[in-house]
TORDO-84899 format. One record per residue (C-alpha): residue in one letter; residue number from 1; x, y, z. Coordinates in steps of 0.05 Angstrom, whole numbers, plus 5000, padded with zeros to 4 digits. Example, Ala and Ser with C-alpha at 12.3 -4.5 7.8 and 13.67 -1.06 7.14 Angstrom:
<atoms>
  res    n    xx    yy    zz
    a    1  5246  4910  5156
    s    2  5273  4979  5143
</atoms>
This chain:
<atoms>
  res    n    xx    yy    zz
    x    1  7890  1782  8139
    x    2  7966  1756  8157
    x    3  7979  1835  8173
    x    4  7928  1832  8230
    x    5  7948  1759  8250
    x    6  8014  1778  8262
    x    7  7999  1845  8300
    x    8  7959  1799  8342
    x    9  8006  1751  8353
    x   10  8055  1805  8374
    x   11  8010  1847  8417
    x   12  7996  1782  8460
    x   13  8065  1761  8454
    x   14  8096  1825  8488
    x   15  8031  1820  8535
    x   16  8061  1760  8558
    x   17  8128  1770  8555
    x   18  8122  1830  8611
    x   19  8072  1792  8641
    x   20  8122  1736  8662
    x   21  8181  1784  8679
    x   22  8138  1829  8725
    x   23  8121  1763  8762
    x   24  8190  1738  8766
    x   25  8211  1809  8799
    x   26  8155  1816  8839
    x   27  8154  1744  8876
    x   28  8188  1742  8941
    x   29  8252  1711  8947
    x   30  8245  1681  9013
    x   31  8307  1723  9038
    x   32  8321  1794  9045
    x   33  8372  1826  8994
    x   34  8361  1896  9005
    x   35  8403  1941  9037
    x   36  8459  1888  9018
    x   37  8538  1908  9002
    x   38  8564  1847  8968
    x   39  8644  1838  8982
    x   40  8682  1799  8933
    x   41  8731  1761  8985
    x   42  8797  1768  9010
    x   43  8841  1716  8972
    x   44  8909  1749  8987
    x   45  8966  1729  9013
    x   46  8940  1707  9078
    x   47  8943  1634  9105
    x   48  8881  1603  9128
    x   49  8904  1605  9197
    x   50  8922  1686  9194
    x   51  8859  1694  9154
    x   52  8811  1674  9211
    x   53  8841  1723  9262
    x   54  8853  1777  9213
    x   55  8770  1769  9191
    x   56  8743  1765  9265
    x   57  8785  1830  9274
    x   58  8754  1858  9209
    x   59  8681  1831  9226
    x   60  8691  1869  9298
    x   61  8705  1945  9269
    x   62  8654  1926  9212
    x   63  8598  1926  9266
    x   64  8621  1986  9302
    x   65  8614  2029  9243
    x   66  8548  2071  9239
    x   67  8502  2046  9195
    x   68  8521  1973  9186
    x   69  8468  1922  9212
    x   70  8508  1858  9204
    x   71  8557  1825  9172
    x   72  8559  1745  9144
    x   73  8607  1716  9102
    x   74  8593  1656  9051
    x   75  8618  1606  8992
    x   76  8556  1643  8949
    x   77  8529  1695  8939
    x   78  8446  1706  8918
    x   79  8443  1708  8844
    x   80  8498  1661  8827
    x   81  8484  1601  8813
    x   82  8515  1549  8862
    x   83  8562  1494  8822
    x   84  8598  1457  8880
    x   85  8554  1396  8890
    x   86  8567  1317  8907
    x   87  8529  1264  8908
    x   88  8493  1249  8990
    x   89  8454  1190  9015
    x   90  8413  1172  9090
    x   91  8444  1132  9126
    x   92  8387  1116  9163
    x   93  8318  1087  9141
    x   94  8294  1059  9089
    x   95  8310  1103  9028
    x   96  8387  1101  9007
    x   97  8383  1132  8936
    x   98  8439  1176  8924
    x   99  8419  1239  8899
    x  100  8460  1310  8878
    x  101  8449  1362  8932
    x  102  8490  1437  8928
    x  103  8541  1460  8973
    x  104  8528  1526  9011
    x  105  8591  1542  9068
    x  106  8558  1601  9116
    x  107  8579  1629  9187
    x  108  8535  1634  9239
    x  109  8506  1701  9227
    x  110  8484  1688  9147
    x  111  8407  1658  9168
    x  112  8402  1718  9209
    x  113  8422  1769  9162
    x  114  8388  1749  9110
    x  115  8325  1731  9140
    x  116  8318  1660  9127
    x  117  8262  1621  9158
    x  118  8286  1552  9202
    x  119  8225  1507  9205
    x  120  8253  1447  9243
    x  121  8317  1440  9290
    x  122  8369  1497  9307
    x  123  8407  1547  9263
    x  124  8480  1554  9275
    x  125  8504  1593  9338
    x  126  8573  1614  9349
    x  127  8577  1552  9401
    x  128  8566  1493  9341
    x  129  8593  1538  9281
    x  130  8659  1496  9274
    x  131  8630  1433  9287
    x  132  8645  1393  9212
    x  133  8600  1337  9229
    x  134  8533  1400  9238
    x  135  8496  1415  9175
    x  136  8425  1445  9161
    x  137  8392  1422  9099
    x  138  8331  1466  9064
    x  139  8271  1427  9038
    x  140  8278  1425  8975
    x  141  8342  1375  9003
    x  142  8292  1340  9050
    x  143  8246  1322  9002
    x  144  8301  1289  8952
    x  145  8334  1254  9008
    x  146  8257  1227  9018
    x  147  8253  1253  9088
    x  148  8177  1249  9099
    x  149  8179  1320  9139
    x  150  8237  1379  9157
    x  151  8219  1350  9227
    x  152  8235  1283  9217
    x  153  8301  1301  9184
    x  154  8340  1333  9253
    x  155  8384  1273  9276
    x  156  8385  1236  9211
    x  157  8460  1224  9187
    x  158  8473  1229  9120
    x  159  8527  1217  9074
    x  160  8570  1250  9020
    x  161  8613  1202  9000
    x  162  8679  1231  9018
    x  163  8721  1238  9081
    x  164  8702  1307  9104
    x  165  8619  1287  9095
    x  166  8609  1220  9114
    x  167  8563  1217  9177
    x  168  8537  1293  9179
    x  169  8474  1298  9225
    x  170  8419  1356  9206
    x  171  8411  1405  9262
    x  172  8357  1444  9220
    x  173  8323  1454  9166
    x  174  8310  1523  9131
    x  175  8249  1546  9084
    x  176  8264  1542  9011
    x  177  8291  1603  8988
    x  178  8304  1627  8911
    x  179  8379  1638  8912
    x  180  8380  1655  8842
    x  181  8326  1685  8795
    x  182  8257  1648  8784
    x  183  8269  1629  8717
    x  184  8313  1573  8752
    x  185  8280  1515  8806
    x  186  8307  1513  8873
    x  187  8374  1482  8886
    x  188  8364  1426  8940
    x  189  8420  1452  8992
    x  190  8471  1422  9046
    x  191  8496  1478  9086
    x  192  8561  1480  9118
    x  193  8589  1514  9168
    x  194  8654  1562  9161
    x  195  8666  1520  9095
    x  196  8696  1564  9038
    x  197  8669  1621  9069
    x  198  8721  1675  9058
    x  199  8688  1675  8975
    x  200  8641  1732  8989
    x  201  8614  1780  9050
    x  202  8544  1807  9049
    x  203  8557  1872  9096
    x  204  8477  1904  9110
    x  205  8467  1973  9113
    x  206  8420  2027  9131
    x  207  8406  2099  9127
    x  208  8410  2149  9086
    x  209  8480  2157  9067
    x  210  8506  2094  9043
    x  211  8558  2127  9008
    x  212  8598  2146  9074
    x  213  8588  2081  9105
    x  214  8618  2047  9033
    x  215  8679  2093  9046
    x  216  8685  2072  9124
    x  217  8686  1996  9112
    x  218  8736  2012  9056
    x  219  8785  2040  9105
    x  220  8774  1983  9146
    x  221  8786  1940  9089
    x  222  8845  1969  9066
    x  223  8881  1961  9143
    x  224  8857  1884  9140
    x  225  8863  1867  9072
    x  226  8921  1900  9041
    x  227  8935  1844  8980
    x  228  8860  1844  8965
    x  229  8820  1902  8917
    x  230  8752  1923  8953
    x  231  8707  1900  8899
    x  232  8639  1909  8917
    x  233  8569  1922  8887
    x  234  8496  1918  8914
    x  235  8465  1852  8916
    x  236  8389  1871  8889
    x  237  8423  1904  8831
    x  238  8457  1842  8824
    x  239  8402  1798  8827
    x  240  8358  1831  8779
    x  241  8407  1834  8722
    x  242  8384  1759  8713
    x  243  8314  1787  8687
    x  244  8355  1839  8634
    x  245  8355  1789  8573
    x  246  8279  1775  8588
    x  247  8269  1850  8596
    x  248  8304  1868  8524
    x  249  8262  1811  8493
    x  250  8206  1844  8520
    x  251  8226  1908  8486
    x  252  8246  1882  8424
    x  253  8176  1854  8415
    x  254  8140  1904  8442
    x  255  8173  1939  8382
    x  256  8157  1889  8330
    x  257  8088  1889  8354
    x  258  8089  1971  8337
    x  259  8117  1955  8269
    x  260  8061  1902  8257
    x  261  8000  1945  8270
    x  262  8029  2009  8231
    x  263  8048  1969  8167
    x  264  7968  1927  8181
    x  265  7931  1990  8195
    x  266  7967  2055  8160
    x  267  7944  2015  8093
    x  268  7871  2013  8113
    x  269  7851  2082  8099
    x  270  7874  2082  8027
    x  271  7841  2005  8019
    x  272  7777  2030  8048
    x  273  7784  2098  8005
    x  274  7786  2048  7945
    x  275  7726  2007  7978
    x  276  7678  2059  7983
    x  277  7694  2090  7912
    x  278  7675  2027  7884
    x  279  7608  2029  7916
    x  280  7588  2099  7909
    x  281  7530  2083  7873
    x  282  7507  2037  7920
    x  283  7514  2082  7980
    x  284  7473  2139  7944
    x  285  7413  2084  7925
    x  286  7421  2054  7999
    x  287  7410  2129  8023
    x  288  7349  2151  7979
    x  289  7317  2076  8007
    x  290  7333  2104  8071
    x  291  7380  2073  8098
    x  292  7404  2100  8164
    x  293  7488  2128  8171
    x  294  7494  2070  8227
    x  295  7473  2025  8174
    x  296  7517  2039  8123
    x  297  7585  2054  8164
    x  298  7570  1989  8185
    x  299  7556  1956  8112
    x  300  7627  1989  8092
    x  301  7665  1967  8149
    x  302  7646  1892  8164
    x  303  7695  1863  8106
    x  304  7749  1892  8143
    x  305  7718  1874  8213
    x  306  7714  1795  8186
    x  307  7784  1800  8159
    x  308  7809  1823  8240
    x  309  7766  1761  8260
    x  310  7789  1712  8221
    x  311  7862  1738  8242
    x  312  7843  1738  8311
    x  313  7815  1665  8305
    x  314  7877  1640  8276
    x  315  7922  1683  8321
    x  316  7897  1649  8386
    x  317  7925  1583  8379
    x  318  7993  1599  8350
    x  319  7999  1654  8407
    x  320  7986  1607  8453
    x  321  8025  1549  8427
    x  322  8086  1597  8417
    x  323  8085  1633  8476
    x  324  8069  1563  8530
    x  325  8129  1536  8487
    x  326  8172  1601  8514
    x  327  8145  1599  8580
    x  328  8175  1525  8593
    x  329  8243  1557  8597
    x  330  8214  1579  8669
    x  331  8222  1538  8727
    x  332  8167  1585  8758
    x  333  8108  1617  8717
    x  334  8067  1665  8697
    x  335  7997  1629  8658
    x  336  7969  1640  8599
    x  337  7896  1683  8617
    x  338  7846  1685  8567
    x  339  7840  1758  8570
    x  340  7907  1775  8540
    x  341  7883  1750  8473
    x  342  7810  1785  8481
    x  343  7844  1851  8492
    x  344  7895  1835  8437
    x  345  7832  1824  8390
    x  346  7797  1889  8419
    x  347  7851  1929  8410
    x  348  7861  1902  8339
    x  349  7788  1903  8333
    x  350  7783  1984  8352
    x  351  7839  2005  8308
    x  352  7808  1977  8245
    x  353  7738  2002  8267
    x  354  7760  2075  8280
    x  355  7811  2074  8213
    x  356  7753  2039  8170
    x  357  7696  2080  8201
    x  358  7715  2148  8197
    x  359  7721  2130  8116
    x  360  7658  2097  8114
    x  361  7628  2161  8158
    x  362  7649  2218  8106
    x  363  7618  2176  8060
    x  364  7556  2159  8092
    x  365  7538  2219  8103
    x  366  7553  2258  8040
    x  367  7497  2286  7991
    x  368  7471  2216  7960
    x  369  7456  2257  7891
    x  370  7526  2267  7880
    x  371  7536  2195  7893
    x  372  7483  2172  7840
    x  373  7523  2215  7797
    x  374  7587  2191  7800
    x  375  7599  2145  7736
</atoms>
């Protein structure tokens, strides 16, 4: 009976565990990462000063090549996880609890590119984008400031604590947006503008030769940037390596679950080989009383049918205790539907049945005088 526990447990288990990564990968992000070269940034020897001409020059012939759509620079990039945080308060209204919000520098051109949604106020234009006293909050920001809507929130002033952030007003407000995988909540963000942003570049392309258009903005790099290596990789490849442990623990017990039906079920013709020599008699008298094949496949294989129910009844609760255990490591999730465990039973259920059966069939339907026979 623990043999077909376990294979239950396990079946379920790696039900489950694709279950949840197929959501995570398959829930939208709230921004648009295809198409996206990622651009470590340019940390040579340039000053800050030199480094703002030399990049406008570089963002100019960047756009001219064929096939770029756009080019944005920031402090992050989607699928890291942002650490640069301080603590912020209103400094209007009621509410002045002080709570952590997350850092996010951006030019003017980052909303745009990657398709972020603003819900309330104005993004940043080329006009406001050096303006240190501008920033645009997302909602997961408005809601811990306890800003009762993304409306309310353009105009309020709020407060980081330090020189650089005290008296910021919110131009806008942008829709929440999963910057890094979905096994992690949203970060509640203050976004800057032109702060840090010389960390990364997010360079989209299109058609069907990226690797030409890789080896333009190279040159172009290599004119601009002659201190700095042109390290670059593509941002959805990026992204999704967050879901690789989750994927290999999906494979590892998808494997165990293999393992635990062949060492439950490649024992059950021999035990059911055994069962039916033991009542050979019985099948021959059951057969001259007339008793039909149906009848007695069935007689031979309910032991073995209980023993998968009793499993499955005790699988169900550790399954599900286990597995809602595992899922709490996600800040978004998949549930817990009652038909992974029926089909985890079935499929438990049919293997025994067909194993058991055809055993019970050979002998159901051989001569019953040879079976009243048998000593």
């Amino acid at each position: 009976m623990g043999q077909f526990q376990a294979s239950i447990i396990l079946v379920a288990g790696t039900i489950i565990v694709y279950r949840q990564v197929n959501y995570m990968r398959s829930q939208k992000l709230g921004a648009n990462i295809n198409e996206t070269l990622a651009i470590k940034g340019a940390f040579g020897g340039l000053s800050d000063s030199a480094y703002r001409d030399v990049y406008s020059a570089f963002k100019e012939e960047i756009l001219g090549v064929n096939g770029v759509k756009s080019i944005t620079a920031s402090s992050a990039i989607m699928g890291e996880e942002i650490l640069w945080s301080t603590n912020w308060h209103r400094m209007q209204g009621a509410s002045k609890q002080v709570i952590t919000l997350f850092h996010l520098g951006v030019d003017e051109d980052l909303i745009s590119s990657y398709g972020l949604k603003i819900i309330a106020g104005q993004p940043f234009s080329r006009a406001s984008v050096n303006d240190p006293k501008k920033v645009i909050l997302n909602e997961s920001a408005v809601r811990a400031l306890g800003i009762p809507s993304p409306q309310s929130a353009i105009g309020e002033l709020i407060s980081g604590g330090q020189n650089n952030m005290d008296s910021l007003q919110v131009t806008g407000v942008i829709a929440d947006y999963h910057n890094k995988g979905l096994q992690k909540a949203i970060q509640p963000l203050v976004i800057f503008s032109n702060r840090n942003t010389r960390n990364n570049y997010s360079v989209k392309i299109q058609g069907s030769n990226p690797a030409s258009v890789i080896a333009s903005i190279k040159k172009i790099w290599d004119r601009h940037f002659l201190s700095d290596p042109f390290d670059y990789f593509f941002l959805h490849e990026f992204f999704n390596r967050q879901y690789a442990e989750n994927r290999r623990f999906g494979k590892i017990f998808g494997l165990f679950a293999i393992l635990a039906i062949g060492i439950a079920y490649f024992g059950l013709p021999g035990l059911s080989a055994y069962n039916v020599l033991q009542r050979t008699k019985e099948i021959g008298v059951r057969k001259v009383l007339g008793a039909s094949v149906n009848s007695l496949v069935f007689t031979l294989s309910k032991e073995f049918l209980v023993l998968v129910a009793v499993g499955f009844i005790i699988a169900i609760p550790v399954t599900g205790l286990a597995m809602h255990s595992w899922l709490q490591g996600f800040a978004y999730r998949t549930g817990l539907p009652w038909w992974i465990y029926a089909a985890s039973g079935i499929l438990a259920g049919t293997i025994a049945l067909v194993t058991v059966g055809l055993q019970a069939l050979k002998a159901a339907i051989a001569n019953p005088l040879k079976s009243l026979r048998t000593e």
